[in-house]
Structures are given as C-alpha cells and as structure tokens.
C-alpha positions in Angstrom: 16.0 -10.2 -12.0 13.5 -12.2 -9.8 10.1 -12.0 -11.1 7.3 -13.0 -9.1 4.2 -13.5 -10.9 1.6 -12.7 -8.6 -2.4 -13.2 -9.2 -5.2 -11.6 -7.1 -5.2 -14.9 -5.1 -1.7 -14.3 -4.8 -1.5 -11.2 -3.8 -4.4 -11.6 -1.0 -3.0 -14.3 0.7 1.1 -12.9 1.2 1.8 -12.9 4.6 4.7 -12.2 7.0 6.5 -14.1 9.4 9.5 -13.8 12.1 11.9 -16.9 11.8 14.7 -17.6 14.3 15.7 -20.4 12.2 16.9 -18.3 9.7 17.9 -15.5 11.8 20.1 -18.2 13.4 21.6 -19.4 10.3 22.2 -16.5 8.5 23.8 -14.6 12.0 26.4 -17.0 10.7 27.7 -14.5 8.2 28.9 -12.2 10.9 31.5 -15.0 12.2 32.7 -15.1 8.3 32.1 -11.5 7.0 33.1 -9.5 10.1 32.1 -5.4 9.9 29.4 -6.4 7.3 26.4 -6.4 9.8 27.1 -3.5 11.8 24.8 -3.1 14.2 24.8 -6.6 15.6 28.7 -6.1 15.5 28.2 -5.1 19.4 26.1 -8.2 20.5 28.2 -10.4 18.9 31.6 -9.9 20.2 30.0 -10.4 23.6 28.8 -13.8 22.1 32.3 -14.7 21.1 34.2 -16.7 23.9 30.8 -18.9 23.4 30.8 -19.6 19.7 34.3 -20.4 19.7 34.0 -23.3 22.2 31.5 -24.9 19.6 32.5 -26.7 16.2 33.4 -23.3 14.9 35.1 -24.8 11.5 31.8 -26.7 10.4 29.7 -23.7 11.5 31.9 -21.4 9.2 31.8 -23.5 6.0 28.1 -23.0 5.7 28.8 -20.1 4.4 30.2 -19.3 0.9 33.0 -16.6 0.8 29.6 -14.2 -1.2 27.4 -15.3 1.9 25.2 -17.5 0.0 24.1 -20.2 2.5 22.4 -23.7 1.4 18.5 -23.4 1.1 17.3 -26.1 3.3 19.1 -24.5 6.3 16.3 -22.2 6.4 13.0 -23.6 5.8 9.8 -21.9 5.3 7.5 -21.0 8.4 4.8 -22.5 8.6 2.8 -20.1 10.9 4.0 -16.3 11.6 5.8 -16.9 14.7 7.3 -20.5 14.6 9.1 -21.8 17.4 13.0 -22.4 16.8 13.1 -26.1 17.7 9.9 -26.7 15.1 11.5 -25.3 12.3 15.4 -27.6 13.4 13.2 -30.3 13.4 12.3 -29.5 9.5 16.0 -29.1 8.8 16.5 -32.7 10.6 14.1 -34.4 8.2 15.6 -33.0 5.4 16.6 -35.6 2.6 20.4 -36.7 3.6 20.8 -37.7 0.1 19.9 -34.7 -1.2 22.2 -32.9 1.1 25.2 -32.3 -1.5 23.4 -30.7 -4.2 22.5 -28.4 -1.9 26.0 -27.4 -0.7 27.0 -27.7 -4.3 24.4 -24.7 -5.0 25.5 -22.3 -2.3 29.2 -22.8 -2.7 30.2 -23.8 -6.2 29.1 -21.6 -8.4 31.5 -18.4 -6.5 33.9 -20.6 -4.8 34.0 -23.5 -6.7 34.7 -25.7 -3.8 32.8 -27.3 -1.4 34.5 -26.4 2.4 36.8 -29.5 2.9 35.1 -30.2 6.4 31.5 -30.4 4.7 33.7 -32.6 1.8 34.7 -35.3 4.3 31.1 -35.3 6.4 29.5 -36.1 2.6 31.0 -39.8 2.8 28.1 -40.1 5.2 25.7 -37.4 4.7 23.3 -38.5 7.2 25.8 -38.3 9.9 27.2 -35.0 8.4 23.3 -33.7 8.2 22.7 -34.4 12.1 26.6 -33.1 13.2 25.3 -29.7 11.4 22.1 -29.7 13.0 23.7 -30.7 16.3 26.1 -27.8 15.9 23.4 -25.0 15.2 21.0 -26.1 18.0 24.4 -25.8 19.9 24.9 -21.9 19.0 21.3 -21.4 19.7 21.4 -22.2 22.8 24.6 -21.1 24.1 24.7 -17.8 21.9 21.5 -16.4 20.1 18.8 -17.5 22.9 19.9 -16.8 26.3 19.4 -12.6 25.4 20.3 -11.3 21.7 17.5 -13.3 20.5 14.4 -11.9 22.8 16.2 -8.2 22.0 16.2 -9.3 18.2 12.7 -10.9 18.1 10.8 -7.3 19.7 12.5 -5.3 16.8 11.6 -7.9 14.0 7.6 -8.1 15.3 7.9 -4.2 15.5 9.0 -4.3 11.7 6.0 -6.2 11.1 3.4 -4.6 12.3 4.5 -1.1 10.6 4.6 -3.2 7.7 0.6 -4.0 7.9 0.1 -0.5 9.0 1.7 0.4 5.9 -0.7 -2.1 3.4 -3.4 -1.1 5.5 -2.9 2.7 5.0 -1.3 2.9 1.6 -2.2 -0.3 0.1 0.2 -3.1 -1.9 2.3 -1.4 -4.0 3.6 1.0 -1.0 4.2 -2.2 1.0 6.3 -3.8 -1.7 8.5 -0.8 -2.5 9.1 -0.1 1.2 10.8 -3.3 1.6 14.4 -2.8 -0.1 15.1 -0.4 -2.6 16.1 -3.8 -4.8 12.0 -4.6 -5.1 9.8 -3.5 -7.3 6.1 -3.9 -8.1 4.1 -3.2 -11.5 1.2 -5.0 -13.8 0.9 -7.9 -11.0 4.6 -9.0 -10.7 7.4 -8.1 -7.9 10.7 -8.0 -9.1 14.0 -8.2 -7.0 17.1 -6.9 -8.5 19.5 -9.7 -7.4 23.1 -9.2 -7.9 23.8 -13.2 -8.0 22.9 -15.5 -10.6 22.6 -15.1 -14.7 19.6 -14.0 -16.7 16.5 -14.0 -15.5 13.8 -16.3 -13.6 10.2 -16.1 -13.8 8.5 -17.5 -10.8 4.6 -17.9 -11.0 3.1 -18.2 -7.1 -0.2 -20.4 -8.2 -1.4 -20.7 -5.3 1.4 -21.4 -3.1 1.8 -18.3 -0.9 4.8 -15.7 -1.5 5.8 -15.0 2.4 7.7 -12.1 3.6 10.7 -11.8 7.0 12.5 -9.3 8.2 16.3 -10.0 9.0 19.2 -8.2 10.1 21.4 -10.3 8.0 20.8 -9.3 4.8 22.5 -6.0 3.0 19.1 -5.9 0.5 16.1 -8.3 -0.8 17.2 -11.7 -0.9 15.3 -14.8 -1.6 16.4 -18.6 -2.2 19.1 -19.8 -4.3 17.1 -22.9 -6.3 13.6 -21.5 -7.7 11.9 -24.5 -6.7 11.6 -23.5 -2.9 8.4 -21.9 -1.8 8.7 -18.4 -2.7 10.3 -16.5 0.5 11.2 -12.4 0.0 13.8 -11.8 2.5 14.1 -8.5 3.2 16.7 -6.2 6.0 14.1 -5.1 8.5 13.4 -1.7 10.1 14.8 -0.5 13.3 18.2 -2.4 13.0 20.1 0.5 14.9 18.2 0.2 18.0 20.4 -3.2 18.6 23.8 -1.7 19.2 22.6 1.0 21.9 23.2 3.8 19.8 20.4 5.6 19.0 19.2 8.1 21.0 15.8 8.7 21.7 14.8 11.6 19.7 14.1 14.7 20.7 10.4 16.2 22.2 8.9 19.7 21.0 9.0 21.5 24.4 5.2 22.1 23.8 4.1 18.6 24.1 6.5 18.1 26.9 4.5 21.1 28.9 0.7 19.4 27.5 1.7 16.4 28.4 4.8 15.5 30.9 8.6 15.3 29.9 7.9 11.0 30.4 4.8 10.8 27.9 6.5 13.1 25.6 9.8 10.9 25.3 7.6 8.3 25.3 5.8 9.7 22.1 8.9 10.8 20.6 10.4 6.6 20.4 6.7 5.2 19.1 7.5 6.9 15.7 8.2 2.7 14.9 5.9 -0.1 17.4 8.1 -1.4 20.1 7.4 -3.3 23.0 7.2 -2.7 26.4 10.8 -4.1 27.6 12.5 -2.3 24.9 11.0 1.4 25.4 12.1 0.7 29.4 15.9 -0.2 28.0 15.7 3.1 25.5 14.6 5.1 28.2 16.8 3.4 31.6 13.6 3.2 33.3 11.3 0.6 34.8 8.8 -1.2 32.6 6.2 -0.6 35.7 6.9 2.9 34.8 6.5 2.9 31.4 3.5 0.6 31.4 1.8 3.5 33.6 2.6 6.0 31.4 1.6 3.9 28.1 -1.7 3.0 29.6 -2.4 6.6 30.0 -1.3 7.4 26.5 -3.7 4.5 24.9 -6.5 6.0 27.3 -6.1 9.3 25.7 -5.8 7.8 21.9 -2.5 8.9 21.5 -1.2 5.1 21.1 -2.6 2.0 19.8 -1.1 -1.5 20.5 -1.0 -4.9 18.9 -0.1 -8.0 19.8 1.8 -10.4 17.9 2.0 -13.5 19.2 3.0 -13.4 23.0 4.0 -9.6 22.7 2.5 -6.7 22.9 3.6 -3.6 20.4 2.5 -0.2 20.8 2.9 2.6 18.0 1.5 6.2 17.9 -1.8 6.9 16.6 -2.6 9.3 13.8 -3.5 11.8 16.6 0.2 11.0 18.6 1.8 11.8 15.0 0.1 15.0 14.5 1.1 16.5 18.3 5.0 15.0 18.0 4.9 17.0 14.8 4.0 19.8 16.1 
C-alpha cells in the first residue's frame, strides 16, 4: 500500500493538472505493451511509419518489460496546464549524474537489467541524458502533436472539470474514490493499492501539495517509483473511449427531441461528461458553427453550463439538462 498522510492544509490545497510530458512518456508503453491501451490502439497505428523513423531502440528501453518508466521522465507540473517544452526543459536540467540510479529504479528490480542501449549511453550520461531528451522532443513533434495530442488534451480537461464538479457536489471523499477503484480514503489518509513494490510506505504531504492527472496510460492509480518525489496520484482518466471513434452518441428520449429539436437533444444526450466544442462537432459530423449555435441556445435556457480551462472552453449539462435527458 501507498499511504498518503494528508492534513487539512493538505487536503485544501490538492490540485489537478493535464501533463503532455507525461502523457508523452508514458504513450511509450503502447510501442512496448501493444493491445494494453486499447483505445489509443487506433491513433497509434496511424502514428506508426513516424515513430519508427526516430531512435525507436532508445525510445523503447525506457520502458521496463512491467511498464515502470524512470521518475524524472515525468516531472511534476508546475501550474495546471504546463506547456510541453516547459516541462522537457525540466527533464534537460535533470542531474546527469544522477541519471543511473534512476534507470536502475525502473528497470532492475523486475528485469534486472538495465536496456543495453541505455548501458552504453551511461559511459557519458550527459550525452546519454540529452540523446533521450532529443529523442522524445522528436516523437512529440512528429507523432503526439501534430493531432492526437489536441484530441487527447479536450478529453483529459473534460476529466477535470467533472472531477471538481464532483468535490464541489459530493465533497472529498467522493472525489478520491471516484478516481480508481485502487484508492481509497479514510481518518485523513489516501491509500493506493499498488501491485509493485514490498510492504508498505507512509508518505506525509507537510505542506508540499499532493497533485492529481488524468492519463490514458495507466491500467489503475499509479504514482512514482522512489517516495521522495513530490507526491503525484496518477490516475486513468474518464472518457478514454471517445478516442477510438467508437462510441456512439447515446440515444435522446423522443420527448425532449419534440420540446426541444432532434440537434439540441443529441446535443444534451453527449454533455452527460464536459466536452469541448471541436469534439461535440466530430461526435456529431457536423460543423462547430452549428453546434456553437445550438450550445449558445442551450446555456441561454440553463440547460448547459461551461468552463474554461485554460485556452478551452468545456460545456457540461446543468442539473436542469440532467433532469429532462432523464426523463
């Protein structure tokens, strides 16, 4: 077990955050695990011909053969939407001489080898710490950016912002156990159920902030190998099937079609979760124009309510749009 010892302080000041760093690093599982992450199975084949024009070998050895990655590949966010180049730029600082007890952590203890191409960088881990860096600003930009990554980022804020609909509406303890079924909350501590590691570990916050991100790359809670990090939940996030184009929008009661339109109603019918503007249009094969007529009509009325989060805009049923969908 995890335990995070959480005071009031604590408590108050968690926070969430979207990370493309990590999203970045951990999409690297796919490449190794294939069929494990099955909704982004779809986005990724498409992504294929490019990843394997890049240093493919190095890339894959970040991974250890149970998908534990090394810690410092996936620093902590410093505000809730951090920009992707920020958060390389912490990776590029990190200590070089620090840089193989840190593959030592992910990949020893399962594998019991360190990847012979990360062996051979370590003779110069400097060097070896900017090719790695080098490689994943490479996949970035030729793979994750160009159009999974604006696709991924709309359902990770939408994850969020049910999540503080959630600890506005049901408070802390609802929140927590929502996450994963592996976290749980009682008497002021949150406990993962990790299925790596022995015993136990005890980890008091004090002060330093425990912060929360959705992924699609993890199969339950995860946080970081070595303790002393600053205490990250990882956790899969919500919506993860609307990636591979194969969910449906559900269906409308007939009666709130006839009250009010067929386009409102669908409409209605998707905001069960918040979701952007672009995305609704792609669920429905319609403009965005059209849908942002139709959802400016539907906020008019009360029957949505929108947030922004960051540079997007998320809109979600109200209480009142719940209540007609459900008949």
């Amino acid at each position: 077990m995890h335990r995070f010892r959480l005071g009031l302080e604590d408590l108050a000041a968690a926070s969430f955050a979207c990370s493309p760093m990590q999203e970045a690093v951990l999409s690297l599982r796919l490449w190794s695990h294939p069929g494990v992450y099955v909704h982004q199975t779809r986005w990724f084949e498409r992504m294929r011909p490019d990843f394997e024009r890049l240093d493919t070998r190095l890339l894959r050895a970040l991974v250890a053969s149970n998908r534990f990655m090394p810690d410092f590949l996936t620093p902590r966010p410093t505000t809730p939407f951090p920009d992707f180049h920020a958060q390389l730029a912490v990776v590029r600082a990190f200590p070089p001489e620090r840089l193989h007890a840190e593959l030592a952590a992910a990949h020893l203890p399962h594998d019991r080898v360190i990847p012979q191409v990360l062996v051979d960088g370590l003779d110069d881990p400097a060097a070896l710490l900017t090719r790695i860096t080098d490689a994943i600003e490479e996949y970035w930009e030729r793979c994750l950016a160009p159009e999974w990554w604006p696709r991924a980022r709309s359902v990770l804020h939408a994850d969020m912002v049910h999540r503080s609909r959630t600890l506005a509406e049901r408070g802390a303890a609802a929140l927590f156990t929502d996450l994963d079924g592996r976290i749980s909350w009682a008497d002021g501590d949150l406990t993962i159920r990790r299925d790596w590691g022995n015993g136990d570990a005890d980890i008091v916050v004090d002060g330093r902030g425990l912060m929360f991100l959705p992924t699609f790359f993890a199969r339950g809670a995860i946080t970081a190998i070595d303790d002393g990090y600053p205490p990250v939940i990882s956790y899969p996030a919500r919506g993860q099937a609307t990636m591979d184009g194969g969910t449906l929008p559900p269906p409308t009661p007939h009666a709130l079609e006839l009250l009010v339109g067929a386009p409102k109603a669908r409409l209605l019918a998707l905001l069960a979760e918040p979701t952007s503007t672009t995305e609704l249009a792609r669920r429905l094969e319609v403009t965005p124009g059209a849908v942002s007529h139709h959802l400016a009509v539907l906020a008019s009325t009360r029957l949505v309510t929108r947030a922004r989060h960051g540079r997007m805009v998320l809109y979600a049923r109200s209480p009142l749009g719940d209540a007609l969908c459900q008949g």
